[in-house]
N, C-alpha and C positions, 0 to 999 in steps of 0.2 A: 514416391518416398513414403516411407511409414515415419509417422512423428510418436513417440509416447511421451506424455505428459504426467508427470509426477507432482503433487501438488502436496503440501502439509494441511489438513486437517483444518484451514483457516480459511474461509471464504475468500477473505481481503485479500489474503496472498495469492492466488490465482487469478482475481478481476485483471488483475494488469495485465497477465497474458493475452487473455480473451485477443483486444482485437489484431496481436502478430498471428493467433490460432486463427481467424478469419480467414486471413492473409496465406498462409497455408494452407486450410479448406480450399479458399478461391482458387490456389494457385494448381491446384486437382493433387492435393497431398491429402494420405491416410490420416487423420488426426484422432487420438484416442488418448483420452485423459482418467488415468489412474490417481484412485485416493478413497478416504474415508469417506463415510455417509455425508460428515459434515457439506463437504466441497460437492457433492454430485447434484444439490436444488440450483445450483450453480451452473454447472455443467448444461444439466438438459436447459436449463432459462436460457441461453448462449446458444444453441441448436446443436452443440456437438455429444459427442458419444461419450460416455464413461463405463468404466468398470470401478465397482467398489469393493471395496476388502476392508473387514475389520471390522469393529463396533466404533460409533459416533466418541470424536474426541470431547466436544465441549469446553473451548479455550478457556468461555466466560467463566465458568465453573471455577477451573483450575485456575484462574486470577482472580478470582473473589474468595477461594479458600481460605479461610485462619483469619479470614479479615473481621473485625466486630461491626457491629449493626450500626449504619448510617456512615461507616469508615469507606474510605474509597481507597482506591491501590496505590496512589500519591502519598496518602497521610501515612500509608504504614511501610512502601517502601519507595522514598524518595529518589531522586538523580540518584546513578550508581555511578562510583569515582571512575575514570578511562580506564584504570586497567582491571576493574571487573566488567566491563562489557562482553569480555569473551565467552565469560560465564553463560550469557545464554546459551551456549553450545551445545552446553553440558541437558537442557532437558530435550534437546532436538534428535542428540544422539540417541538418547534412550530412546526418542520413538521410534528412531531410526531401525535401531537392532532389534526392536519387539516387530518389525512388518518386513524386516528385512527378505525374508525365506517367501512368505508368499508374495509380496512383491516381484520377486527372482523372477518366481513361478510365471507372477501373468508376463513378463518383459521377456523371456525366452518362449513363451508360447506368439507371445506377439511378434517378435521378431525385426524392432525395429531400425531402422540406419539411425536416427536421431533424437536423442535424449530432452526434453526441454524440462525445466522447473524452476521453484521458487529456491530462494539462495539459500534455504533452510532444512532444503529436503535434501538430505544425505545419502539415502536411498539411489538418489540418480549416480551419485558419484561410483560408489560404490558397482551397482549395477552398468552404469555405461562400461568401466575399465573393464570388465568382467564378458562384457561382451566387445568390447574394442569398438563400441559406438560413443561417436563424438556427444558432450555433454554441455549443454547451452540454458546458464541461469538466468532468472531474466528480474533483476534489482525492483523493487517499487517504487522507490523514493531512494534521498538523502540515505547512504547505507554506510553508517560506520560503522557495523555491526557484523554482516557477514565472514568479511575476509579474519578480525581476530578471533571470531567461533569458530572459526575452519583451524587455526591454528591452539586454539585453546582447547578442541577436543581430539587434536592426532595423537597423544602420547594414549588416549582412552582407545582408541578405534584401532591404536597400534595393530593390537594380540589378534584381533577376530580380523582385520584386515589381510597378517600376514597367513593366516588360516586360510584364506579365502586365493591366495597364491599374489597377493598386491603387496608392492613394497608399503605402503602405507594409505592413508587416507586423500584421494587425487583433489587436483583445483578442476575447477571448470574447465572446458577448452576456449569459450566464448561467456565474456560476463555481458550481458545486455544491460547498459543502465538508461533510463528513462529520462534523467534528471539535464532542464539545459545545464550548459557547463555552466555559467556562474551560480548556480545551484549545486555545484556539487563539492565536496569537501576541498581544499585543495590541494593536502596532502595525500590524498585517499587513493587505494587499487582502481586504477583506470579501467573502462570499461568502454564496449562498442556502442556508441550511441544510436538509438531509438527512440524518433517522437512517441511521447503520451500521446495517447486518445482516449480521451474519456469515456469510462464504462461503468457501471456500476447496475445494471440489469435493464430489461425494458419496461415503459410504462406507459397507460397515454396522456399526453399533454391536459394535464388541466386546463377548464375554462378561466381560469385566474391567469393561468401563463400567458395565453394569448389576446386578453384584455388589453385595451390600452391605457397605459396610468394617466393618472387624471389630472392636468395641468395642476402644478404647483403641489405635486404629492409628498417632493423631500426625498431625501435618499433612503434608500434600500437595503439595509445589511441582514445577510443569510445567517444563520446560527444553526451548525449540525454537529453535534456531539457521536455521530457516526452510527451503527445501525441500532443501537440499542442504548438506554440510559443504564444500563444497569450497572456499568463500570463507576459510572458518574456517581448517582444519586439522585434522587430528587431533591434534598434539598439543595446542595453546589448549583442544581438546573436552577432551579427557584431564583436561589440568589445572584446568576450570573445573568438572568432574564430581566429581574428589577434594576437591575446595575448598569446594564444595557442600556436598557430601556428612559431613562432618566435624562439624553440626548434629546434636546427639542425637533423640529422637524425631521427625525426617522423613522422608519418604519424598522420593526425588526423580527425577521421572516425567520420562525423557527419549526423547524423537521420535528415531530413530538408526536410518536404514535401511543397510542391507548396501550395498556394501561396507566400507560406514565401522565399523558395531558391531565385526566382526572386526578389522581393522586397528587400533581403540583399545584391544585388548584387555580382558582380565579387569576389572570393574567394583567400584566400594566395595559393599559388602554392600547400603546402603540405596539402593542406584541400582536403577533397573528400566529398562531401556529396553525400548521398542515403539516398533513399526512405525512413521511418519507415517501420520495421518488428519486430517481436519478438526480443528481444535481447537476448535471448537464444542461438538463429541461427549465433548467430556471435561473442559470446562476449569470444568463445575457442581460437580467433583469435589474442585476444588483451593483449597490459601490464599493460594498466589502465585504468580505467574510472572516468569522468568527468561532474556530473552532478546537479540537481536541490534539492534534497535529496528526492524526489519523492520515496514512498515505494518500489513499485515494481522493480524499476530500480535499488536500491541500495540493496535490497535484494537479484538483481539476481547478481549482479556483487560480493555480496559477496558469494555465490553459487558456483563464478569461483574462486574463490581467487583472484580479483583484487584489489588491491591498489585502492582508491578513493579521490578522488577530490569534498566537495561537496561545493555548491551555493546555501543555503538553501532560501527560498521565502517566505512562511509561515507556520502556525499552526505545523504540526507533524515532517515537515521538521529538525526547528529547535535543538530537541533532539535527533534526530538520527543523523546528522553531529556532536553533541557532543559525542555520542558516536561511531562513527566511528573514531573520534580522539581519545578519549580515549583509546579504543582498540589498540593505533597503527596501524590502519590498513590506515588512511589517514591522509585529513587536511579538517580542514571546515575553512571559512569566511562566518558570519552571517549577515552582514553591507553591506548596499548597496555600499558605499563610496569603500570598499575591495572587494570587486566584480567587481567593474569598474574601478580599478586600474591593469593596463597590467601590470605591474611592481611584483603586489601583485601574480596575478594568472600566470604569467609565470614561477617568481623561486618558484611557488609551483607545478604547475607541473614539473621542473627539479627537485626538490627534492624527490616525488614521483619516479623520474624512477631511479635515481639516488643511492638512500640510499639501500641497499641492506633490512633491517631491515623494511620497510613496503611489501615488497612480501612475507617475512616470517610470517610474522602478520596475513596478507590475507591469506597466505596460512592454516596455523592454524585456522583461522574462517572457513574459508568453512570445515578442515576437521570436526569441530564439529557440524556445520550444516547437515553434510553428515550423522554425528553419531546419530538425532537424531531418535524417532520414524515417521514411514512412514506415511502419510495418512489412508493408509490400515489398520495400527494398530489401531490408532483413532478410524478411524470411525471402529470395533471390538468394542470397549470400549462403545463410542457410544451407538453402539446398547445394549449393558448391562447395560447403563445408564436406555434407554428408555424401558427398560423390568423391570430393578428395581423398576422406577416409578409405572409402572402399576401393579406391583406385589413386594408391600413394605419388605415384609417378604424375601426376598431378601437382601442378606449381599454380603461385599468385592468387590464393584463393582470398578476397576479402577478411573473413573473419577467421581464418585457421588457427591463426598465433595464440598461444596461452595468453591471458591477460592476468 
């Protein structure tokens, strides 16, 4: 089976594929991941193949734009009310229609039975129905987000859809979501469940990691504002590090690569910052984490069963620190104002480590994360998706049904 993979221009949004795409590798399937420059250091880090088309998008960019100096995308564009959420639709489509034509290009030259992508890239939809190959989005997190972009940009996709010989703009055939169920909205578009496994690149184990902490060290909480401060700040880093920090017996293990560590300057005695690495690699180590509500970060730490702390910034952020409080598993502040309140973020981190009832939370999420089906299993289904298609007279396939 030929897989192509379409990905939007965002690193983050592909990590999650990765290891169903293993899964498929292993399983002795073609796997071939289409996208911008952005996504392809990605790609080959993962051992798999890519083709790139385009010029490098640059998200950070385009969210830091119009922004003034020392402003972060919180202060200038706050929560947005539920029914402009769909609104993000609207700049996915545009990227959509400017890659549209050579995207075509490499998907008919490739030739493949099976569609796979992130819930953003419209490109797939378009292109699968176009070639009558099934089309499998695959969720990163908490997503209230996708399903009303799909419907807040058909009336745009209409015209060049029905050009294109489609009644309009198609859904998925299979939405993959990651998220265990009490994690996930619960009015929200149902999707085929798929355990998380955490990925986020390879690296090797630091000798910190496999040291042994040294009786009576105190607790451990991780601090990752995700791969870059740039969205952040230094100073929000500064003050959410002192604020932290101000907890007696913790340690607090913060991700801070150069050029940012120097520019924050001198750190609270019980800071440590290190390098970025997978947080996989270290987060067995810790009592809680503390960060941006970044997908991947907050997925893996539910992965471990930690307690969470989120700082949510924008877009997807926002409904997944809802429901990581919901759940009991943390606390969110969605306001800048509560974010940059030491007061605010230090008795919620002592109430995290504190209350025995959020480790028990955590703990119960990751075990039903643990519980669900594997990649391995998927991509099986998967493949009896894309056999069905090709050979309709075909019944009972696992993941056929629209979702």
């Amino acid at each position: 089976m030929r897989v192509l993979v379409i990905s939007t221009p965002v690193p983050t949004h592909f990590l999650p594929m990765v290891p169903l795409l293993w899964a498929l590798r292993s399983a002795g399937h073609e796997v071939t991941v289409l996208g911008q420059p952005d996504v392809l250091g990605a790609v080959r880090a993962c051992g798999l193949t890519g083709i790139g088309v385009g010029e490098s998008f640059d998200v950070n960019a385009m969210l830091l734009r119009g922004l003034a100096e020392e402003q972060r995308p919180l202060q200038a564009r706050p929560r947005p009310a539920p029914e402009l959420v769909g609104g993000y639709g609207r700049l996915w489509w545009g990227h959509a229609t400017a890659l549209l034509d050579r995207y075509t290009d490499v998907a008919e030259a490739q030739r493949p039975d099976l569609i796979l992508a992130d819930p953003l890239e419209y490109c797939s939809l378009v292109i699968g129905a176009r070639l009558g190959v099934p089309v499998a989005h695959h969720r990163w997190t908490v997503d209230a987000i996708s399903g009303p972009a799909r419907r807040f940009v058909r009336p745009d996709s209409q015209e060049l859809c029905e050009r294109l010989g489609l009644s309009g703009l198609p859904d998925p055939d299979v939405l993959l979501d990651p998220c265990p169920p009490s994690l996930r909205i619960p009015d929200g578009q149902p999707g085929v469940p798929i355990r998380y496994v955490p990925y986020s690149g390879g690296a090797d184990v630091p000798a910190w990691v496999r040291a042994d902490r040294a009786p009576g060290a105190g607790r451990r909480v991780a601090v990752s504002l995700g791969n870059t401060l740039a969205l952040h700040g230094e100073r929000f880093t500064r003050g959410l590090l002192h604020a932290l920090a101000v907890r007696p017996g913790t340690e607090i293990l913060v991700t801070l690569p150069e050029p940012y560590r120097t520019a924050i300057g001198p750190l609270p005695e019980r800071v440590t910052a290190v390098d970025p690495l997978p947080l996989h690699l270290f987060l067995g180590t810790c009592d809680a984490m503390v960060h941006h509500g970044g997908a991947g970060t907050a997925m893996t730490a539910t992965a471990f069963g930690l307690p969470q702390l989120v700082l949510p910034q924008l877009a997807d952020h926002f409904p997944l620190g809802d429901r990581i409080a919901a759940t009991g598993v943390g606390l969110s502040f969605d306001t800048a104002a509560q974010q940059d309140d030491p007061r605010v973020v230090g008795d919620a981190l002592n109430e995290l480590l504190s209350a025995p009832r959020y480790a028990r939370s955590a703990r119960r999420l990751a075990a039903e994360m643990a519980a669900m089906p594997s990649p391995a299993a998927v991509a099986a289904d998967l493949e009896h998706l894309a056999l069905a298609s090709a050979e309709p007279t075909k019944t009972g396939v696992p993941c056929a049904s629209k979702t």
